[in-house]
C-alpha positions as CSV (number, residue, x, y, z in Angstrom):
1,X,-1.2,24.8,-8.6
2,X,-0.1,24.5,-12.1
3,X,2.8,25.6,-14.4
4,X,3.7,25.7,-17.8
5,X,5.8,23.2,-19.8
6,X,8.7,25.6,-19.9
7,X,8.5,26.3,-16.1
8,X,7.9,30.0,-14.5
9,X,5.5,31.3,-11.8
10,X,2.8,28.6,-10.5
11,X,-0.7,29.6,-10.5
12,X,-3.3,28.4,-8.0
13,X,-6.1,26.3,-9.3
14,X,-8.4,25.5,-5.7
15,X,-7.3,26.8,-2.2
16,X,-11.1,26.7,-1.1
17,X,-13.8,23.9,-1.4
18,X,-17.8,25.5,0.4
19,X,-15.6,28.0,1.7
20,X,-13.1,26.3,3.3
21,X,-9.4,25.7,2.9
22,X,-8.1,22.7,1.3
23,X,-5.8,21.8,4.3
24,X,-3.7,18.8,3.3
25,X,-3.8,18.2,-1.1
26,X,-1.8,15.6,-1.7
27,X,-2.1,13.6,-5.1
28,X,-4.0,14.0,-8.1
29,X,-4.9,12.9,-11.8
30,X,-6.3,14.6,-15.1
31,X,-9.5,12.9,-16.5
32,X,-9.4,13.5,-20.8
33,X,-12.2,16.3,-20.3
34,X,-9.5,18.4,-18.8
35,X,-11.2,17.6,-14.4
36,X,-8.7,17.4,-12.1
37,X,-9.0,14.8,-9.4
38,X,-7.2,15.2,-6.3
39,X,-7.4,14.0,-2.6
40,X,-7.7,16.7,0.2
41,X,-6.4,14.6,2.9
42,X,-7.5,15.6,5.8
43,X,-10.1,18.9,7.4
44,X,-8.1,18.9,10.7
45,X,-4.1,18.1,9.8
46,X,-1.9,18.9,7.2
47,X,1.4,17.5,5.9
48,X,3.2,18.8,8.8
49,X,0.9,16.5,11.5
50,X,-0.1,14.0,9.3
51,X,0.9,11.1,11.4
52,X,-2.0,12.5,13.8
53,X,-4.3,11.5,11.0
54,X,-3.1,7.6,11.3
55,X,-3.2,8.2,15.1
56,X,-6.8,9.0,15.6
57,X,-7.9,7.1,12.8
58,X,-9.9,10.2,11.8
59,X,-11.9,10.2,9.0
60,X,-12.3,13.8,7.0
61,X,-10.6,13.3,4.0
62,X,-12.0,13.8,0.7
63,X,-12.0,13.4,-2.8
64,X,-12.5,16.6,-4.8
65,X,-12.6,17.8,-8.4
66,X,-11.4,21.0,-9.9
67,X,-13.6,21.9,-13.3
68,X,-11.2,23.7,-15.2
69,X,-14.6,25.2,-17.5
70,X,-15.9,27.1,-14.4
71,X,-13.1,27.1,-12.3
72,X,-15.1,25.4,-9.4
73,X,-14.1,22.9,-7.2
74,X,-16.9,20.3,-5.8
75,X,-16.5,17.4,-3.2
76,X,-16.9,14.2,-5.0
77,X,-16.2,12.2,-2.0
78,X,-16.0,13.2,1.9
79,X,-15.5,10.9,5.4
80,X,-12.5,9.3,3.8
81,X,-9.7,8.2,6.2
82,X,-6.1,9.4,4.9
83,X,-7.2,9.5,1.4
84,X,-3.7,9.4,-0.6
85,X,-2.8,8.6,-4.4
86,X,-5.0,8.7,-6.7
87,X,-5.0,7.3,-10.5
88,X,-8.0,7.5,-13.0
89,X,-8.4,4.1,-15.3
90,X,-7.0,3.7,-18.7
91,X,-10.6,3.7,-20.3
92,X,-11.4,6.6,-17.9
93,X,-14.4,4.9,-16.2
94,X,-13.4,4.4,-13.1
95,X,-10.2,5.8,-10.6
96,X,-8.5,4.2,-7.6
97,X,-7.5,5.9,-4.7
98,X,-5.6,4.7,-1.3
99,X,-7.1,5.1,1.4
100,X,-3.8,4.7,4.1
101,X,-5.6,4.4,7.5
102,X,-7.2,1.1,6.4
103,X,-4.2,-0.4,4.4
104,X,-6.8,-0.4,1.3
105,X,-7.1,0.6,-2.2
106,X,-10.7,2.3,-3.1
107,X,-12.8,2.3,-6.9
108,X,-15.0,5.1,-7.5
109,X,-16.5,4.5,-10.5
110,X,-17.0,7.6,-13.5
111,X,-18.8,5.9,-15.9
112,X,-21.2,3.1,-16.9
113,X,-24.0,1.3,-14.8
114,X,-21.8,1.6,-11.8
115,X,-21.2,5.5,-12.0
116,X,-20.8,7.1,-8.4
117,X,-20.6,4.1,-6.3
118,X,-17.6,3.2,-4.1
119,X,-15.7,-0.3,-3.8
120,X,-13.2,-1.7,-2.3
121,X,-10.8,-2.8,-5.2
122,X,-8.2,-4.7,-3.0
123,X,-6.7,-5.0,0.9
124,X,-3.3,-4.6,1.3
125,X,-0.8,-5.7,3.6
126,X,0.7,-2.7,4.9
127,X,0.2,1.4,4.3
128,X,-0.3,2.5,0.8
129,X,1.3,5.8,-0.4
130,X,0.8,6.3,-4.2
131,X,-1.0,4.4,-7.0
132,X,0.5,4.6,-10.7
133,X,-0.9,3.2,-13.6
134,X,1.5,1.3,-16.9
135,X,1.1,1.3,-19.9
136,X,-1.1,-2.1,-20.1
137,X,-3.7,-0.5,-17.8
138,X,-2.4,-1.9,-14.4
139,X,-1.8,-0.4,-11.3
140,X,1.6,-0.4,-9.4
141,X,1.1,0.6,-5.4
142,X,3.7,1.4,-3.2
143,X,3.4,0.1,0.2
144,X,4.4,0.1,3.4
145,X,4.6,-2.7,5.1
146,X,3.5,-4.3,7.3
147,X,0.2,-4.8,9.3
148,X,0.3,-6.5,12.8
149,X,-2.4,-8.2,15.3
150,X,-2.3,-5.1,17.5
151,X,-2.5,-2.5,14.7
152,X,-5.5,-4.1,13.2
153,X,-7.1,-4.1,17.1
154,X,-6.0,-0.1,17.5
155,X,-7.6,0.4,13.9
156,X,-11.3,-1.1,15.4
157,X,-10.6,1.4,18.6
158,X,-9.1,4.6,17.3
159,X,-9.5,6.5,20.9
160,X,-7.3,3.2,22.2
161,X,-4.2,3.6,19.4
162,X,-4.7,7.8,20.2
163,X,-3.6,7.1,23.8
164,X,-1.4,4.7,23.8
165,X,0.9,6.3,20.8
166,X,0.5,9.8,23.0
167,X,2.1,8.0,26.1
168,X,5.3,9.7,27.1
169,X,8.0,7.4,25.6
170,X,10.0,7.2,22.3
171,X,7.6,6.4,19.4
172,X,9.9,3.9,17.6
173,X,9.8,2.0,21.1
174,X,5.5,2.1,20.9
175,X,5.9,1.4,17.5
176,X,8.5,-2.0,18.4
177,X,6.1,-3.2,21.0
178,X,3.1,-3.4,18.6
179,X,5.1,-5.6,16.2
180,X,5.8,-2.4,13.7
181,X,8.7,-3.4,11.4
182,X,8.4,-0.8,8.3
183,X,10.1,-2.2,4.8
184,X,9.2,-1.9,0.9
185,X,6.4,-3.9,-0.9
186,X,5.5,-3.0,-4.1
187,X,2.6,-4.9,-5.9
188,X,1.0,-4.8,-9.9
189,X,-2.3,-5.4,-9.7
190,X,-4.5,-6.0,-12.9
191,X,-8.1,-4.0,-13.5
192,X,-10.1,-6.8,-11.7
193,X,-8.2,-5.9,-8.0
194,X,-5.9,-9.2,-9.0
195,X,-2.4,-9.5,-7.9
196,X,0.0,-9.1,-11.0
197,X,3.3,-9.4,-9.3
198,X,5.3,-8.0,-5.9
199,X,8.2,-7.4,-5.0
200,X,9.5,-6.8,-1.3
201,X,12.8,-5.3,0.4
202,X,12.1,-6.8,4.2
203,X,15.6,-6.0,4.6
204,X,14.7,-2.4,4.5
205,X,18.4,-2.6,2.5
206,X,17.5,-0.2,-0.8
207,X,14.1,1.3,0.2
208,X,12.1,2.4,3.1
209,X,9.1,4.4,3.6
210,X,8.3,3.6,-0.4
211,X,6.4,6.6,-2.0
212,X,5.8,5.7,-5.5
213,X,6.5,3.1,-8.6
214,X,6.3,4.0,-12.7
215,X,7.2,1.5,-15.1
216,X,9.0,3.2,-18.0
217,X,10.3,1.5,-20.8
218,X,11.2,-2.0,-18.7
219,X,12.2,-0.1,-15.8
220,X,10.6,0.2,-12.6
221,X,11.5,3.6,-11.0
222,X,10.9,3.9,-7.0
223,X,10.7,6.7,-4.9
224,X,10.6,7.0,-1.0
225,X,10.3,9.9,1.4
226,X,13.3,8.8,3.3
227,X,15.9,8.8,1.5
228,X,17.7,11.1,-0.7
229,X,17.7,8.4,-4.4
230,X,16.0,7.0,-6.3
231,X,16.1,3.0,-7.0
232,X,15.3,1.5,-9.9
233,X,14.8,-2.6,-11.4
234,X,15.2,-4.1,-14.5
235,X,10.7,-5.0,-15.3
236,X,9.9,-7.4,-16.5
């Protein structure tokens, strides 16, 4: 949807992609020729259910762009597993997505010799949420963390993690028992996949469940879905 600077009534932009419904849209980014690149992260779940989608390890998420000439939207890339932020390169040749189910952070490239193929641009230690870009062309990811032996077994055997999490007890106790101990991690990575900088709250004592960083005028500004602030830091 979009709306004007001075607010008002939204207007939809894509509901439908080959006749179907864009179930679960989650982030996006405006390439200079106006496209709009947005994840569509999952064909079966939406928001609501979206732990399902880490469950099953399920893989139907896309990448999609909305062409604001013809008013189309087009599948750019599909079999994606919880496809999540998304942030398009300072030169505009390439854009980074996370992809949440594998703790990852994905390069599609737009331009130049490499144009349309797929990388992985860096592994990460815990669940990715959003990727933001400064103003030196580096990318700030907001994670949670962290990974553990058995989560990295139940990601090789998604019908394994799907029964076990569906068992009939609390899922903070299942969660306990496979090591699962969620707190902030926040890492600046440079254009090569290198790590800039991280910071971590293990403590879980400002942060947890870390959505998103922007660096804005030497301050980092970090927002979570599970809490009702905002934190921010003094950066650099």
């Amino acid at each position: 949807m979009v709306v004007g600077p001075t607010g008002g009534l939204a207007s939809p932009l894509a509901s439908h992609v080959q006749g179907r419904p864009i179930l679960f849209a989650n982030d996006l980014d405006v390439h200079e020729n106006g496209s709009i690149f947005f994840t569509d992260t999952s064909m079966r779940h939406n928001r609501r259910h979206h732990f399902f989608i880490l469950l099953e390890a399920e893989a139907t998420g896309r990448l999609l762009r909305y062409d604001p000439q013809t008013k189309t939207t087009h599948v750019v890339l599909s079999g994606l597993s919880f496809p999540n932020g998304v942030q398009i390169s300072q030169d505009q040749t390439f854009l980074l997505f996370t992809e949440t189910t594998y703790c990852r952070l994905m390069r599609y490239w737009l331009e130049g010799p490499k144009t349309g193929k797929l990388e992985i641009f860096a592994n990460l230690p815990g669940f990715p949420d959003n990727v933001r870009m400064n103003d030196k062309g580096q990318f700030w990811v907001a994670i949670d963390c962290c990974r553990t032996k058995a989560q990295e077994v139940m990601s090789k055997h998604p019908i394994l993690r799907s029964v076990y999490f569906r068992l009939p007890l609390k899922l903070s106790f299942l969660a306990k028992q496979t090591g699962m101990k969620m707190y902030t991690v926040v890492s600046l990575f440079d254009e090569d996949g290198k790590i800039v900088e991280v910071f971590e709250d293990r403590g879980g004592e400002v942060m947890k469940l870390v959505s998103e960083v922007r660096e804005v005028k030497g301050k980092l500004w970090v927002g979570t879905v599970a809490h009702n602030h905002i934190a921010t830091l003094d950066y650099p």
